[in-house]
N, C-alpha and C positions, 0 to 999 in steps of 0.2 A: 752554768750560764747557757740559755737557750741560742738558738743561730742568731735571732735577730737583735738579741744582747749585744753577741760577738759583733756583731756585723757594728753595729752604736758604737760598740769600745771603739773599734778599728776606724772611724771617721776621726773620735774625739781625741787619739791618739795622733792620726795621720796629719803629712802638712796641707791636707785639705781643709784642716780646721777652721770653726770658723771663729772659735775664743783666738787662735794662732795670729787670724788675720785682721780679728777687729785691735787688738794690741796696735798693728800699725796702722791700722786706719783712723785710728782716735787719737786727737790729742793727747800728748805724754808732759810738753810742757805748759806753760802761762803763755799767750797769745796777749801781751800786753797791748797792743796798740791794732785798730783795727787795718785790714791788707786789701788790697783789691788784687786782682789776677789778670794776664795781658794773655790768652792762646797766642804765640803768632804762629804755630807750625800743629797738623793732623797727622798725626801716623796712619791716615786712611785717605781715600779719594772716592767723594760721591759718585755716583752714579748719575746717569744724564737727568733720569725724573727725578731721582735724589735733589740733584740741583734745580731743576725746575720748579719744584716745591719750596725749596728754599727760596728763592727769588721772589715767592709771591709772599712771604710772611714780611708782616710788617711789626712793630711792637705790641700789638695787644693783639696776638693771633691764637686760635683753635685749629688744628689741625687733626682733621677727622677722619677716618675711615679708612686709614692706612695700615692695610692688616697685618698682623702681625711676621715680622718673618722679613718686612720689606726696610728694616733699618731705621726706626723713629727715634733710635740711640743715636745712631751717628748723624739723623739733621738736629740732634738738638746737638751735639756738637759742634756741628760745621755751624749752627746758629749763633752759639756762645764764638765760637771764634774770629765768627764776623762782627759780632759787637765789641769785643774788647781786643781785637787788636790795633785797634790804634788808641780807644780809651778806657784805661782798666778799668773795671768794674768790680764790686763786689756780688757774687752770683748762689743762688741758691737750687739747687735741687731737689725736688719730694717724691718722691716714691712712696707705695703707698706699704711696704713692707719693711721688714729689716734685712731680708736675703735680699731682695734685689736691688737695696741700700746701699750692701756689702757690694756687691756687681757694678754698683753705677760708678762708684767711688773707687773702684779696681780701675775702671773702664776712662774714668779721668786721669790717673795719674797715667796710664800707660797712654791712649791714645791721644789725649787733649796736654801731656808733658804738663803736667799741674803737677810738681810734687808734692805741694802742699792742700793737697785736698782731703777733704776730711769728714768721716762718716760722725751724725752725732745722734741716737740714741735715745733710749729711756735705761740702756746698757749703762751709761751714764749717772750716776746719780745728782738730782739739780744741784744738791751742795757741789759735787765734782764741779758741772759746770759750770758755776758761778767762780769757782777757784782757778779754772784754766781758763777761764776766758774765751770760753770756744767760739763763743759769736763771732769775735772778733777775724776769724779766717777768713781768708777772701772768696774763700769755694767749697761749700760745703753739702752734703746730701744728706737727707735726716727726713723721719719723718711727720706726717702732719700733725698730730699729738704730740709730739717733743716741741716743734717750732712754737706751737698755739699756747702751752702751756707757758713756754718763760716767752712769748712776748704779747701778746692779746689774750689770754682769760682775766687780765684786769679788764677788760673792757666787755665782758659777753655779755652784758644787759645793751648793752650799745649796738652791738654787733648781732644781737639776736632781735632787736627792737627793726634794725636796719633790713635786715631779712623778710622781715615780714611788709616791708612797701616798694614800689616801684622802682624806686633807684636807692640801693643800697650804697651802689659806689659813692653818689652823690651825696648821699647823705653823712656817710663817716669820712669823707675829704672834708667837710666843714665840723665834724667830729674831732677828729684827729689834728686841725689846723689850730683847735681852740685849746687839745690839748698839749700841743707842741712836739705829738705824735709821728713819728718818721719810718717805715717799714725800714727793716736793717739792710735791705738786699734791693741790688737797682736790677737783677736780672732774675727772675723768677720763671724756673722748665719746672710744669708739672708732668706728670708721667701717667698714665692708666687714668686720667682727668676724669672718665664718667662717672668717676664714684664721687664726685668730688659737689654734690648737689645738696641742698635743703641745709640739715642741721646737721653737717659733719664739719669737721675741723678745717679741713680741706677748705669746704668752699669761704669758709669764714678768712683763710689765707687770703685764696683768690680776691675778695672783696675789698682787703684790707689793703694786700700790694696793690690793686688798680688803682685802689683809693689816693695814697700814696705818690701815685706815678710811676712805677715800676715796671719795665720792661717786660712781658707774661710770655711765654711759650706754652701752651698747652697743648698735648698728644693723648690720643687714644686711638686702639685699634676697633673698640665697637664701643660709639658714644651714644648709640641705640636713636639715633636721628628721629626716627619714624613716631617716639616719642614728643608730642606736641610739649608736653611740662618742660619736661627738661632743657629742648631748644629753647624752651623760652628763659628759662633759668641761664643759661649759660650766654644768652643773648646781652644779658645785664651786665657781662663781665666784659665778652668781647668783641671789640667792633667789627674783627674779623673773621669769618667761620669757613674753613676751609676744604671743604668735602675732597676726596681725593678715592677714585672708583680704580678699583684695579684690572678695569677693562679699556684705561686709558692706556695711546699707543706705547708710547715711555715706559710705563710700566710692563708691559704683556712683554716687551721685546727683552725685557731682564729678570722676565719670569720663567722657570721652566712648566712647562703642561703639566696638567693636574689629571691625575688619574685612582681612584678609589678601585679598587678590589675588592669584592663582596664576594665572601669565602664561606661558604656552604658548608658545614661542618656538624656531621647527624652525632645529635646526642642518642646513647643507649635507650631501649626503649622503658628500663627503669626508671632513669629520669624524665623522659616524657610522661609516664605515669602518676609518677609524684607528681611533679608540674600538674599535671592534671587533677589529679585530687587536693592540693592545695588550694584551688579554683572552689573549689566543692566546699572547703571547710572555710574561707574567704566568704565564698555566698553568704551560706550558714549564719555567719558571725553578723556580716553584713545588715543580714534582716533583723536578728536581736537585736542589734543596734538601733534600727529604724522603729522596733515596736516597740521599744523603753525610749528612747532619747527623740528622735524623730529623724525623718527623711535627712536632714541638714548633717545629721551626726554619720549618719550611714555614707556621706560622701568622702569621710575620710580627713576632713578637718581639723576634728577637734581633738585635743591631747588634756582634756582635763578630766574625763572617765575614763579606769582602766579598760573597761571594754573597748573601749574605741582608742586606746592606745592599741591593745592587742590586732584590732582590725588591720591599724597602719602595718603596724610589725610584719601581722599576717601578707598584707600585698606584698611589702618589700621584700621578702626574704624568697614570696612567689615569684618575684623579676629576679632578683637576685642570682637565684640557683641556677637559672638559664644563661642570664644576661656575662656570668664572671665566674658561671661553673660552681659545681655541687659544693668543692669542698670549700669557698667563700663565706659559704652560711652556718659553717661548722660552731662556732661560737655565740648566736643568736639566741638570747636568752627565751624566746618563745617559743625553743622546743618542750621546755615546760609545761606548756599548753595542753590542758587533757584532751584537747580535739585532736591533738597529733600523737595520742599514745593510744588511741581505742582502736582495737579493728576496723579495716575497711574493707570490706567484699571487692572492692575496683583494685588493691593488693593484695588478693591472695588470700584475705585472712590477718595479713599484719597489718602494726598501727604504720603512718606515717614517717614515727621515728626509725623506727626496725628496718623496714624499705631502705629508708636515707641512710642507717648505718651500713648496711650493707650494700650500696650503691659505694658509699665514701670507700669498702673494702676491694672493690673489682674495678671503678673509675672513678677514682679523686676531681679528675677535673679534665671535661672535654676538650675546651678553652684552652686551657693553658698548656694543655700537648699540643694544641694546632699552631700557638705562637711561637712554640719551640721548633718546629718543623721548618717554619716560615724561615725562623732563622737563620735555621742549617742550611737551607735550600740557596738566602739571598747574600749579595755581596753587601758590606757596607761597611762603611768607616765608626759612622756611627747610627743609631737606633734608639726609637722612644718607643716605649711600649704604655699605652692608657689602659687605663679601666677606674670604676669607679668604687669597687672593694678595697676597704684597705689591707684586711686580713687579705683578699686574693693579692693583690701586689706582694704583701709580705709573703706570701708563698711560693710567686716565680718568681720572686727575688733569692730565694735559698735555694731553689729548685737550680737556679743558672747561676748561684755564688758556687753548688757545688761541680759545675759542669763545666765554667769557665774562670771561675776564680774571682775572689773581692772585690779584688783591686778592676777588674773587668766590669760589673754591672755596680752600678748606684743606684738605690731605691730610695725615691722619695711620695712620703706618705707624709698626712696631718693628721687631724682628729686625737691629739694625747700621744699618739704615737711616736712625735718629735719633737724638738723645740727646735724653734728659730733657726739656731746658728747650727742642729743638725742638718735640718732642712737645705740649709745655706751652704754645709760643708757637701753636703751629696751634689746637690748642683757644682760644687768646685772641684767634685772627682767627676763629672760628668765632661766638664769643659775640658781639664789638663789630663784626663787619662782613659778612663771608663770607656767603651764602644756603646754597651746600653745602657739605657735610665729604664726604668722602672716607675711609673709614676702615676698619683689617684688625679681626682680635677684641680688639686692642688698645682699641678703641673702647666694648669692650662690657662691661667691670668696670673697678672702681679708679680711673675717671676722672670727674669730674663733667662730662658731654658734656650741652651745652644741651640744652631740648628741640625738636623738629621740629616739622612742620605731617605733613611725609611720609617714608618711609620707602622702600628701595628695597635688599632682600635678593637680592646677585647670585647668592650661593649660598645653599641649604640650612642652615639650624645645624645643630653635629654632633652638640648634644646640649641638654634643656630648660633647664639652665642658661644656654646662650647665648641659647635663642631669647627667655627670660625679662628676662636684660637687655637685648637687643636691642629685645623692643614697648617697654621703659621707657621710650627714647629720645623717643616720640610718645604716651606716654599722660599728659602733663600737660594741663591745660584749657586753652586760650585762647581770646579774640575772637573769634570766628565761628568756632571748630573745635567738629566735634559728633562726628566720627570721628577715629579715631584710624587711619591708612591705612596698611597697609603694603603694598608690592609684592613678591614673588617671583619669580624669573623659573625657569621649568623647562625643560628640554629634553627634550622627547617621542623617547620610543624609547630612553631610560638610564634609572638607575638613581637620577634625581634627584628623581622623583616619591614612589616606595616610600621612601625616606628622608627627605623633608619631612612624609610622613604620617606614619613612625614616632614621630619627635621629636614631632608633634603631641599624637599618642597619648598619648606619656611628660608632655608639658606636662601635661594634661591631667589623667591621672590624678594626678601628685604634686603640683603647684603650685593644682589647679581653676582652669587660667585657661583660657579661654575664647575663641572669636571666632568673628563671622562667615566663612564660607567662600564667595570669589566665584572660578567655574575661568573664565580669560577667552584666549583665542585673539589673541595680539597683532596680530593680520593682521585681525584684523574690529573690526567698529565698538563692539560688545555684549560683554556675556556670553554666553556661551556656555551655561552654565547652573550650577546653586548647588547647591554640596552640604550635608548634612546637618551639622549640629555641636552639639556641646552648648549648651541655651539660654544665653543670659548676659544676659538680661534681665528 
């Protein structure tokens, strides 16, 4: 059994589990008769903008732009408990995953004292569901393909006809009144709502509860405003749109400062050579591409010739090896490639491959010893560590299961590498035990991932969205945190520096977020010295 076997057995085993914990979160009996649900008591206390925000929502409200990190969990609770404590309600939840289905639905019974809430599933089989009766619950989390299937795909020529004109809402209220039609749920929280547009399931909800009459809570942390479509799609739904800038004073005051570390970390100058000849055979491939297929093929688009499959492969594995370290690209099927087995005069005499195996023998991975360092160096309760390799996560995942032990680091990775409810159990060794996570962009939307003390960016994000939910990670307050710290690591002499700046820029201008800027030399004791940034104080 390989490490990352062992490491699977020991979630699916553990009471991190997530087969363990969906057993109680699902229906066991018949839900004969339908329930509604009353909060009257939070195991939590907002926050002053917290409640500020709350007070402005009304029942068909969006609530936008509240990054991640600043609690969009608990206003859609303290929301639910202000509607149904004095009139119960039947309430529903969407999420747009099944891990942070599991989480929301943890998240109700413990702090909204719901015990009977209930995750429902595609885990579910429809005959199950139709046998227990799970509609019938007063509070349930589930997501938008479960809901859509057993209660609206009778109707998607309707609901798809509706989509396509100006007022969809209005048009399926006189739909749905003709056909004596009722959304099951008076209190509808969506969750990560920007995906929730065009032809997804999602917004066919959205459409369907407005329609209805239904009470709407909708959150996100980046609803990508700056998007003319979209606000206008989302306009249809709600009368209210919420913008919420986290350079407001309420906010800032229960913010800790933001500070990135940009860590300077020299790769060997074999790897900057490969890097460099990979450039070379990229070109190369490039322009065959252009003289058979045309200019449009050479930009790297198209995946329906192998050549220009091989192109893409070729760039990525050239970011790759720098961006998440050599030994991340160890598994790349296009080392195959005869352009990487032939001699090159710019190495020596050897091909491509020869170099990199022999690079893979003297330094596996620049990267991931510089995150290890950080480590040793920093205090912290808890740590996230990104990148966007999954083979490299799965590397310093065994690298610090053997330095700190299991039950100490959780790694979570997608792409085939897990399912669902693994995925879901690693997030639940992260929250009740774990100090680090381990985690690919899987980590950075969709999931509710505790918050950190630190942070530790092995690559670059590729674009403001990511790097936006990525600070969310460590921008909640705690106990002795007053910064919010993230780490970078860059490799001098690539192209990783001009692209962590770029995304900055981009943050910057669309989101106004903001941060300290420290350039630090991993080899010396200090900074090195501080660049300039927009104030945020």
């Amino acid at each position: 059994m390989s490490e990352w076997e062992s490491y699977l057995s020991f979630l699916n085993r553990s009471k991190y589990s997530l087969q363990v914990l969906s057993e109680s979160l699902s229906p066991s009996k018949r839900i004969p008769k339908k329930e509604n649900v009353s909060v009257q008591k939070l195991n939590y206390h907002l926050y002053p903008f917290q409640q500020k925000i709350l007070d402005r929502i009304n029942n068909g409200a969006l609530v936008v732009g509240l990054p991640t990190g600043l609690g969009k969990t608990y206003l859609a609770g303290a929301y639910i408990h202000r509607e149904t404590a004095v009139r119960p309600s039947r309430v529903a939840f969407l999420t747009p995953s099944v891990p942070l289905g599991v989480q929301q639905t943890i998240f109700a019974r413990k702090q909204l004292n719901i015990e009977n809430a209930y995750f429902i599933s595609g885990n579910l089989s429809p005959e199950k569901r139709r046998e227990l009766m799970v509609w019938n619950a007063g509070y349930i989390v589930t997501t938008p393909q479960t809901l859509y299937n057993d209660f609206l795909s009778r109707y998607e020529s309707e609901i798809r006809m509706a989509k396509g004109g100006e007022d969809p809402v209005g048009h399926l209220s006189e739909f749905f009144r003709s056909e004596g039609f009722r959304f099951p749920y008076e209190i509808l929280i969506a969750d990560e709502c920007h995906g929730y547009i065009g032809e997804t399931e999602g917004y066919s909800i959205l459409i369907s509860a407005k329609a209805s009459g239904a009470k709407i809570l909708a959150l996100s942390a980046t609803p990508q405003l700056h998007s003319h479509k979209r606000l206008g799609e989302l306009r249809k739904v709600f009368e209210s749109i919420e913008p919420v800038s986290i350079e407001e004073p309420e906010i800032k005051q229960q913010m800790p400062s933001r500070e990135i570390s940009i860590l300077r970390v020299p790769a060997s100058p074999r790897l900057i050579a490969i890097y460099r000849q990979l450039y070379s055979v990229s070109k190369e491939v490039q322009e065959r591409v252009a003289s058979i297929y045309g200019a449009a093929h050479a930009r790297g688009y198209c995946r329906e010739h192998g050549l220009c499959i091989c192109l893409i492969a070729l760039k990525m594995m050239r970011t790759r090896i720098i961006e998440d370290g050599a030994s991340s690209v160890s598994g790349y099927g296009i080392w195959k490639m005869r352009e990487l087995r032939r001699p090159a005069r710019e190495l020596g005499g050897k091909s491509v491959l020869e170099a990199y195996r022999e690079l893979l023998a003297m330094e596996p991975n620049h990267k991931i010893s510089a995150a290890i360092r950080i480590l040793d160096a920093e205090r912290f309760k808890k740590a996230i560590i990104f990148m966007e390799s999954v083979e490299g996560a799965k590397e310093i995942g065994r690298m610090l299961h053997r330095i700190r032990g299991m039950e100490e680091v959780a790694v979570l990775v997608g792409k085939g590498c897990m399912t669902m409810e693994e995925q879901a159990s690693a997030l639940m060794q992260f929250r009740e035990r774990a100090s680090i996570l381990v985690c690919t962009s899987i980590g950075e939307e969709g999931l509710d991932v505790p918050s950190a003390d630190i942070e530790i960016w092995i690559d670059p994000p590729s674009n403001p969205k990511k790097w936006i939910q990525r600070f969310g990670r460590v921008l909640r307050r705690s106990e002795g945190k007053s910064v919010a710290k993230i780490y970078t690591i860059v490799t001098p002499g690539t192209h990783e520096s001009n692209k962590l700046a770029g995304v900055m820029k981009k943050v910057e201008r669309i989101y106004g977020f903001t941060q300290r800027v420290i350039e630090t030399d991993l080899s010396k004791e200090g900074p090195k010295n501080q660049s300039r940034l927009t104030m945020f104080q």
